[in-house]
N, C-alpha and C positions, 0 to 999 in steps of 0.2 A: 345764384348759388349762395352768396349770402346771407339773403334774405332768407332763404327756407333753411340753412344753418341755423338763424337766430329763431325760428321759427319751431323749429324741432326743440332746441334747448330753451323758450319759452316754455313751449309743453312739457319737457322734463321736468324741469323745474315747478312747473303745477303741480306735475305729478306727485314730485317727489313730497313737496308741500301737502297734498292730500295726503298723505301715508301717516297712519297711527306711529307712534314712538314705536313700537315693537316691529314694523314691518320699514321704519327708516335703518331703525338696526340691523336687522336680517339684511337691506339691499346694501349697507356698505361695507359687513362684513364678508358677505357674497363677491360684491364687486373686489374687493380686497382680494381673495380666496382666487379668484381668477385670474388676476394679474398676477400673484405671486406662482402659481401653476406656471402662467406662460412664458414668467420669467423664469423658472427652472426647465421647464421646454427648451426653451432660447438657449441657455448655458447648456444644459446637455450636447444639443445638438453642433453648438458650435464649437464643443470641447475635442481636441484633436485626439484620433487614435496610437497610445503608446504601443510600444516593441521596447525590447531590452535592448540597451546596447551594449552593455558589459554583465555578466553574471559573476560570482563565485571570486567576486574581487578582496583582494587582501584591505586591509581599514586604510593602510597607507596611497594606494593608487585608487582608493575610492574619493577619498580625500583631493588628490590631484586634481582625477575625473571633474568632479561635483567644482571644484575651484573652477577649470577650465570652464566649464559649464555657464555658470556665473560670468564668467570675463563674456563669452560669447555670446551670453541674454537666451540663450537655447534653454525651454522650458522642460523639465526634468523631474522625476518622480524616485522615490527610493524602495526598495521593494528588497523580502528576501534577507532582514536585521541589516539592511545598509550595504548586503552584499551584492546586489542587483538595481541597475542603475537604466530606467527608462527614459525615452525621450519620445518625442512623435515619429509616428511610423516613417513618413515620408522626407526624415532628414538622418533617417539611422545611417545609410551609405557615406552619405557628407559626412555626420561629424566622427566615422569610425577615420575616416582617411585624416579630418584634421587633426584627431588624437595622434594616430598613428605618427602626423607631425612633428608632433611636441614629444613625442617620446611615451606614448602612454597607450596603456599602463606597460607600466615599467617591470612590473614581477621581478624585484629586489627581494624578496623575502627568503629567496630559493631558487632550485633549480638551476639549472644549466647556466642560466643566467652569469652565472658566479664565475668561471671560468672564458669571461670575457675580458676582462681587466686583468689579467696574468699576462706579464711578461719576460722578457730573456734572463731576467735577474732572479725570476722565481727558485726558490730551494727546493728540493725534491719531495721535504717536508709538506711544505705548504699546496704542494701541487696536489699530493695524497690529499690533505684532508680538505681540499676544495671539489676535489674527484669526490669523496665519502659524501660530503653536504650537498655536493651538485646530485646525487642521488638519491639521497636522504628528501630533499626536496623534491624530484621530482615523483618518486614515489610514492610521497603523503599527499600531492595533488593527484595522480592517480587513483588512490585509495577514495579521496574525496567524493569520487566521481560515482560510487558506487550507491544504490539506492539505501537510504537509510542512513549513511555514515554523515555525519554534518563534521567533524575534525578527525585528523590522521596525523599521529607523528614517527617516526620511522627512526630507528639507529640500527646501523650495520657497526662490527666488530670485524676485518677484514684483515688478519694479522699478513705483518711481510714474511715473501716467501723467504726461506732457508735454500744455499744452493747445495749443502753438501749433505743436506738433514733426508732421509727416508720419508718420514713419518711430517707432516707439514700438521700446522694447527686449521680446525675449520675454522669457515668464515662461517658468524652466525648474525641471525639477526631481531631485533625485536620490533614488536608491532604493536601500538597505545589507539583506539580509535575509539572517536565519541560518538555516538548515535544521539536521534532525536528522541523528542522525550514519548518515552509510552511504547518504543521500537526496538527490537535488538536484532542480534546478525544470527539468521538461524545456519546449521553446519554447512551447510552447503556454500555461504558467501563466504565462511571463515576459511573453507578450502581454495577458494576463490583468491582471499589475498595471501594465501600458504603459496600458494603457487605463481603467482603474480610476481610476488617478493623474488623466490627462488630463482624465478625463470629470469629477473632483468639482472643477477650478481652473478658474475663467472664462481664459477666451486662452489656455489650455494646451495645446499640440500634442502628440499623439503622438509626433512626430518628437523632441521634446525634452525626454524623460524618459528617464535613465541608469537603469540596472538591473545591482547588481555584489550578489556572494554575497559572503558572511563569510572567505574564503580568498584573495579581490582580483580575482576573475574577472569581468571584465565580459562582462554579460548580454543588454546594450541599451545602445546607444549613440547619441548622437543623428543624426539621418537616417540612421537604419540601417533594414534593410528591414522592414518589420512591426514593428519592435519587437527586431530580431533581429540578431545582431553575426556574423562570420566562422565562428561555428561553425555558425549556426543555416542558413545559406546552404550550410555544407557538408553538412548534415544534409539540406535540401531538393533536392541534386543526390545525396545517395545514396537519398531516398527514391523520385525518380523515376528513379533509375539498376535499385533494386530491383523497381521496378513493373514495365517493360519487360522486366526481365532474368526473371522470375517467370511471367508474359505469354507469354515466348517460349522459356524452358525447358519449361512444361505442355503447351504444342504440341506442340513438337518429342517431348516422350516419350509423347504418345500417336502418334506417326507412326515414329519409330524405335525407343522402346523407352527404360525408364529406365534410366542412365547412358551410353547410347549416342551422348550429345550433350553440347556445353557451351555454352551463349551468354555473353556479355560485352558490355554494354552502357553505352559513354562521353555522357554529356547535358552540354551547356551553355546555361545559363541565361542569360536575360537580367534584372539585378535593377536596372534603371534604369528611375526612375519619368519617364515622358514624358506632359504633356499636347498637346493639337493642336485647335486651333479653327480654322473651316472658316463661310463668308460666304459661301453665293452670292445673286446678285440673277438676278432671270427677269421676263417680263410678258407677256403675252399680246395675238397680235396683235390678233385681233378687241374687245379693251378698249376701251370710251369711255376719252377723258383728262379727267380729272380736272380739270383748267379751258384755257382756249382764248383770246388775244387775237389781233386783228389794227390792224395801222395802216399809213397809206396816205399820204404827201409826192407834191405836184403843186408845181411852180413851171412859168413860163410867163412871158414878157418880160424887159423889164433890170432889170439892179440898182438898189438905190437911192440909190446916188449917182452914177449915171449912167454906171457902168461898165457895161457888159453882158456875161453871162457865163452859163453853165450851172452848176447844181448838180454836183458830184460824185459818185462811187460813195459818199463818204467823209459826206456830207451838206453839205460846205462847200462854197462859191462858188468857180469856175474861171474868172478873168476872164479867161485865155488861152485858154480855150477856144471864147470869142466876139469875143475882138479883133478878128477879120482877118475877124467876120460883120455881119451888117446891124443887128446890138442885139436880134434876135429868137431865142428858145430855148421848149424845151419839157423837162420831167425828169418820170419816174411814180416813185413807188419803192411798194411793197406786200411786209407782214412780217407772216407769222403766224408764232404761238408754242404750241406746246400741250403740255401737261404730261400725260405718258402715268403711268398707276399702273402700279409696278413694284413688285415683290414680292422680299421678304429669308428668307433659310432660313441658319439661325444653329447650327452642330453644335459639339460639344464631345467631346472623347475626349480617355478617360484611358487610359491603360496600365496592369497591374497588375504589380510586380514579380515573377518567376519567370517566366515564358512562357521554353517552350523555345524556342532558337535555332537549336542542330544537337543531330543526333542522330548515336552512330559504334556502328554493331554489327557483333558479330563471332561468327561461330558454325564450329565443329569438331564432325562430325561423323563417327563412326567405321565407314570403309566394312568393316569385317570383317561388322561385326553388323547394318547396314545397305544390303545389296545392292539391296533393291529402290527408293531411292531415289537423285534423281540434282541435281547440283547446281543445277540454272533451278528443279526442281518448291522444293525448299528456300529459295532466295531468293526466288520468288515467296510463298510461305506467309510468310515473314518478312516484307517490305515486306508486305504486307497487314497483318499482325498488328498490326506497328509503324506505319505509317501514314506510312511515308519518303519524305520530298518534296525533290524535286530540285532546286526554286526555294529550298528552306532552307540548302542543301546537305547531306544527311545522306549518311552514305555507308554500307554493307553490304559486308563480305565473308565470302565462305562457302566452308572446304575439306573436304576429306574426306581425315581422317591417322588412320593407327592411332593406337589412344589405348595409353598406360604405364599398363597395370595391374597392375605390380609393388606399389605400396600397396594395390591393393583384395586382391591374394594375399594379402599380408603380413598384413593385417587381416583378411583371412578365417580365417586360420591360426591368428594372435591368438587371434580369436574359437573356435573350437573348444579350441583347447588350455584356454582358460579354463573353457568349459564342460566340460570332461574334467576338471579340475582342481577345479571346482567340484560334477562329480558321485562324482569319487573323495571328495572332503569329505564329502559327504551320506551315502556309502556307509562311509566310518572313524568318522563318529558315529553312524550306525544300530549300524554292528558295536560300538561302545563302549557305547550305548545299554543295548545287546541284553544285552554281557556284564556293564555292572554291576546290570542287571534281576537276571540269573542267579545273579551276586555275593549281591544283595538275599536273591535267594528261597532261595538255601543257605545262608547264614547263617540265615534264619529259620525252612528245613527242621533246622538246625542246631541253634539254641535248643528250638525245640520237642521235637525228639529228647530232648536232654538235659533238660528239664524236666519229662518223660514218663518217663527212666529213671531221673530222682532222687526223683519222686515214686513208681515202683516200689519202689525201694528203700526209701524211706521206709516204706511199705508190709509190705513183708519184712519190716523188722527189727520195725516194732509188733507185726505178726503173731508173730513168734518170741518178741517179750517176753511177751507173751500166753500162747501157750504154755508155756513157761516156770512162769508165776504160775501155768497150769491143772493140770501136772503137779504140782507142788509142791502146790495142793490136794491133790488124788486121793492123794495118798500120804500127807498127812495124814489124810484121810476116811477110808482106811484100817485105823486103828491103830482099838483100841477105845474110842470115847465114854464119854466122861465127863462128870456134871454140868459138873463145871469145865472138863472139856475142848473140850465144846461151845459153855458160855458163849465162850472162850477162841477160836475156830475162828471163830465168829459174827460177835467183834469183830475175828480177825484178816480175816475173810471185808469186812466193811464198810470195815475198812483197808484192804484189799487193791483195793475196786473205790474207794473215794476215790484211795487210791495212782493205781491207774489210769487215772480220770479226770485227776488231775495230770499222771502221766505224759504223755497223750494231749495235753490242752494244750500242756504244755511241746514236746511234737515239733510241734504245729501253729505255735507261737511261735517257737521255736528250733531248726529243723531239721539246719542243720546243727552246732549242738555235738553235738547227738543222735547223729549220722552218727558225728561223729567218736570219741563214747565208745565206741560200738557199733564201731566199728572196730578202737579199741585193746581192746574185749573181747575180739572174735572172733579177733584176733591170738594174746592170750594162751591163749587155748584151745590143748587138745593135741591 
């Protein structure tokens, strides 16, 4: 084993030694080039798979973490601005438990947290604004959670109640969040923490939770609609601006043809919140009532003290009305009273903010490319489509003008000459391609040429040395032999093919000195 170890790196070592300067540097660079590959092979593969073991860590329990970390020699990665803290997948279980340990993380920054260390000595005071912060906290970690938001800070305003007050002050609340860079909260997430807020504070309204970004933009305002401020309003008049207008352009180009048509479509909302409560009473004639008196007054002779008189309508005594009689009267009175069941129906209606109010559309129709249609069939199809009511007052009009299609020319134009431009390119790199392909392959018909006629030559001239040496025999062999001159022949003959073999080496080693002595031989020749 050895033996043919030493054997093998003999012949390396030949080898390497036969190699021109240009092809020693190629094989160490090469050999370098490889080694350095299968050493980043090697590291890759024996580089352990991370997992996170903490995310969305405050700087302070990151800090902790990464200490701990270090004490335990457990190799760790930072990720996420330092808020996300990796370790190898197959030790995340272990070191979550020996965190958990140590107390970590701690989430001191906020939350609930905070209302662990209070005790029986606490002031009523301190208890409120540890309640407020323990909130405050934990709804700016909630906030966080949400996609896009990278910080949240949160302040409630929570006044004490009054026990003898009607009218109590709202609890309101505000809301600061920073998003990543290039990202914002579009209406729909700001409604998201409108209500989020509201729903975790007793007495907290929707209506009264602020919502502003990190650049001062308010988001939500209070009694603002849904949740939503002057943009969010103008966003809902172009979304139903683009519904209608989307509605009634796919109509019209299946009836005239696409771009044969343009619609335009103006909506006005209405965003005021209206309740309306509604009371009727009814009863039914054929109903028993519900209870029934009657009562019946007779009087009949004089008064008692000797006036005589008649009862009134009123139920008092009219002594005038029997003065000028004989002292004799008569009075009936009879009253029923019944109490009929009468029935209540109690309605309530809310409005919801956005309800369209009017609608304005407008449509341009180009009679060049549109003959067979005529302007009633088009406003009919419209009002249908759109649903235009004349008690809202929406209004529609519709003409038929050439349309300026000097930009759909110009862009058509555009468009080809690019593509002209773009296939002249394809076609001056094909041809570039093509000729430095051709380049490639006549240079290397080129090389090979000459490495074919330098090895002929090569060839030749061994051949002629050859010759040479055989001639120069035979003309010796010639002469008459001699003991000594045989001996003498024999050893020049074993010189001659060692010479030989040297020779032969050397031109296989050193080709071109060879060349060139043979060159300045053949020179000197006559």
């Amino acid at each position: 084993m050895k033996q043919n170890l030493t054997r093998f790196l003999q012949r390396a070592q030949q080898g390497f030694a036969a190699f021109t300067t240009g092809q020693k540097v190629v094989a160490v660079v090469g050999t370098l080039a490889v080694l350095l590959g299968a050493f980043l092979v090697f590291q890759w593969a024996a580089r352990p798979s991370m997992a996170p073991l903490y995310s969305d860590l405050s700087s302070t329990d990151a800090s902790a973490v990464v200490e701990q970390l270090e004490a335990q020699g457990t190799p760790y990665e930072l990720a996420g601005d330092g808020t996300t803290i990796m370790v190898p997948r197959d030790v995340v279980r272990a070191t979550r438990i020996d965190m958990s340990g140590e107390g970590l993380p701690s989430g001191s920054e906020g939350g609930y947290s905070l209302l662990d260390d209070q005790g029986l000595t606490t002031s009523d005071f301190k208890e409120r604004t540890d309640y407020k912060r323990a909130m405050e906290g934990e709804l700016s970690a909630t906030i966080e959670s949400i996609d896009g938001v990278e910080t949240a800070l949160v302040h409630l305003a929570i006044p004490e109640k009054q026990v003898f007050e009607e009218e109590q002050a709202p609890t309101t609340a505000s809301v600061l969040v920073g998003t990543r860079t290039g990202s914002t909260l579009d209406p729909g997430q700001v409604q998201a923490v409108v209500n989020l807020v509201a729903s975790s504070i007793d007495g907290l309204e929707p209506e009264q939770v602020t919502v502003a970004d990190a650049t001062g933009k308010v988001l939500s305002t209070p009694g603002g609609v849904a949740g939503a401020d002057g943009t969010a309003r103008a966003q809902m008049v172009s979304d139903v601006q683009e519904e209608y207008r989307a509605r009634l352009q796919s109509m019209l180009d299946r009836v005239v043809g696409v771009g044969n048509s343009t619609v335009q479509v103006s909506a006005e909302l209405d965003f005021d919140k209206s309740v309306s409560e509604v009371v009727q009473y009814d009863s039914e004639a054929d109903a028993l009532p519900l209870s029934s008196s009657r009562s019946t007054e007779s009087y009949d002779g004089a008064a008692a003290d000797g006036v005589t008189g008649v009862v009134g309508p009123d139920g008092q005594m009219d002594p005038a009305a029997g003065a000028g009689g004989d002292g004799s009267g008569s009075y009936r009175k009879n009253e029923t009273t019944l109490d009929n069941a009468v029935g209540s129906r109690s309605e309530r209606r809310e409005s919801t903010p956005g309800a369209i109010e009017r609608l304005s559309i407008g449509v341009v129709v180009d009679p060049m490319t549109a003959q067979q249609a005529n302007e009633t069939d088009v406003r009919d199809l419209v009002m249908g489509t759109a649903g235009i009511s004349r008690k809202r007052g929406d209004t529609i009009s519709v003409a038929f003008l050439p349309f300026d299609r000097s930009a759909e020319e110009a862009a058509a134009a555009a468009l080809e000459e690019a593509e002209a431009e773009e296939a002249a390119a394809r076609r001056n790199a094909l041809i570039r391609n093509a000729a430095i392909g051709l380049l490639v392959i006549g240079a290397l018909v080129f090389l090979a040429f000459r490495s074919r006629r330098r090895a002929r030559q090569r060839e030749e001239e061994t051949t002629y040395i050859v010759e040479q040496l055989r001639e120069r025999r035979q003309a010796q062999a010639a002469l008459e032999p001699s003991p000594a001159l045989l001996a003498l022949e024999e050893s020049e003959a074993s010189r001659a093919d060692d010479l030989r073999d040297e020779l032969t080496e050397l031109i296989e080693r050193q080709p071109d000195d060879v060349a060139a002595l043979l060159r300045g031989w053949l020179s000197e020749r006559p």
